[in-house]
N, C-alpha and C positions, 0 to 999 in steps of 0.2 A: 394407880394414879391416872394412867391414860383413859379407864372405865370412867369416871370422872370428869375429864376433859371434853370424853365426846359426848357425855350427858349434856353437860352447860351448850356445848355447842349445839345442840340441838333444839334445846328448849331456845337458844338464840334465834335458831333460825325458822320457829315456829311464830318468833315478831309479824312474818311477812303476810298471814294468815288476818292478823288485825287490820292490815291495810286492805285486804281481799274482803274483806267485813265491809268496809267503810266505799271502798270503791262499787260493791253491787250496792249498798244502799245508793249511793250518788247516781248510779246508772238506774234503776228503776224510780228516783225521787224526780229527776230531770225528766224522764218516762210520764210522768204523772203531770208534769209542768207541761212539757211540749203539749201532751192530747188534751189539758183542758184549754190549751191556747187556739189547738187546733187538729179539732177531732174528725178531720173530713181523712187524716192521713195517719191513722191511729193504727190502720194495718201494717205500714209500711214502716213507722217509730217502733213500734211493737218488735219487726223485725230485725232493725238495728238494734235495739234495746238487748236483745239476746244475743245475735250475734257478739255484742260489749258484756254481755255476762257471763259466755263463754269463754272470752279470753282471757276475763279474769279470775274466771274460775278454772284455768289452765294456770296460772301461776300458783295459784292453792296447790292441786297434783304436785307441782314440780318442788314444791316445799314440802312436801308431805313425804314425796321421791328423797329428795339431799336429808330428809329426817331418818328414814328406814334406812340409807347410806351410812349414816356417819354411828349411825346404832348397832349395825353389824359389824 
């Protein structure tokens, strides 16, 4: 029964992956907005743009982390 328990909870906590979905889309859509607004500083959004999709694709890992956890 506990086999079980940590299955559901994992597939639970694999939820957080869909918001990591939808946040680097928002992060490279606003990306695409800023530089056609204004493309003189396309280097420099560019750079924020990933620095913000790395962080959020650090909370993917750390989901992926508590998944392999709660599996063993």
């Amino acid at each position: 029964m506990i086999k079980e328990f940590k299955q559901i909870g994992a597939g639970m906590a694999t939820i957080a992956l869909s918001g990591v979905g939808v946040g680097i889309g928002i992060i490279f859509g606003n990306l695409l907005d800023a530089v056609s607004r204004n493309p003189g500083i396309s280097k420099l959004l560019f750079n924020y743009a990933i620095l913000g999709f790395a962080l959020t694709e650090a909370i993917a890992l750390f989901t992926i982390m508590i998944v392999f956890l709660l599996m063993s």
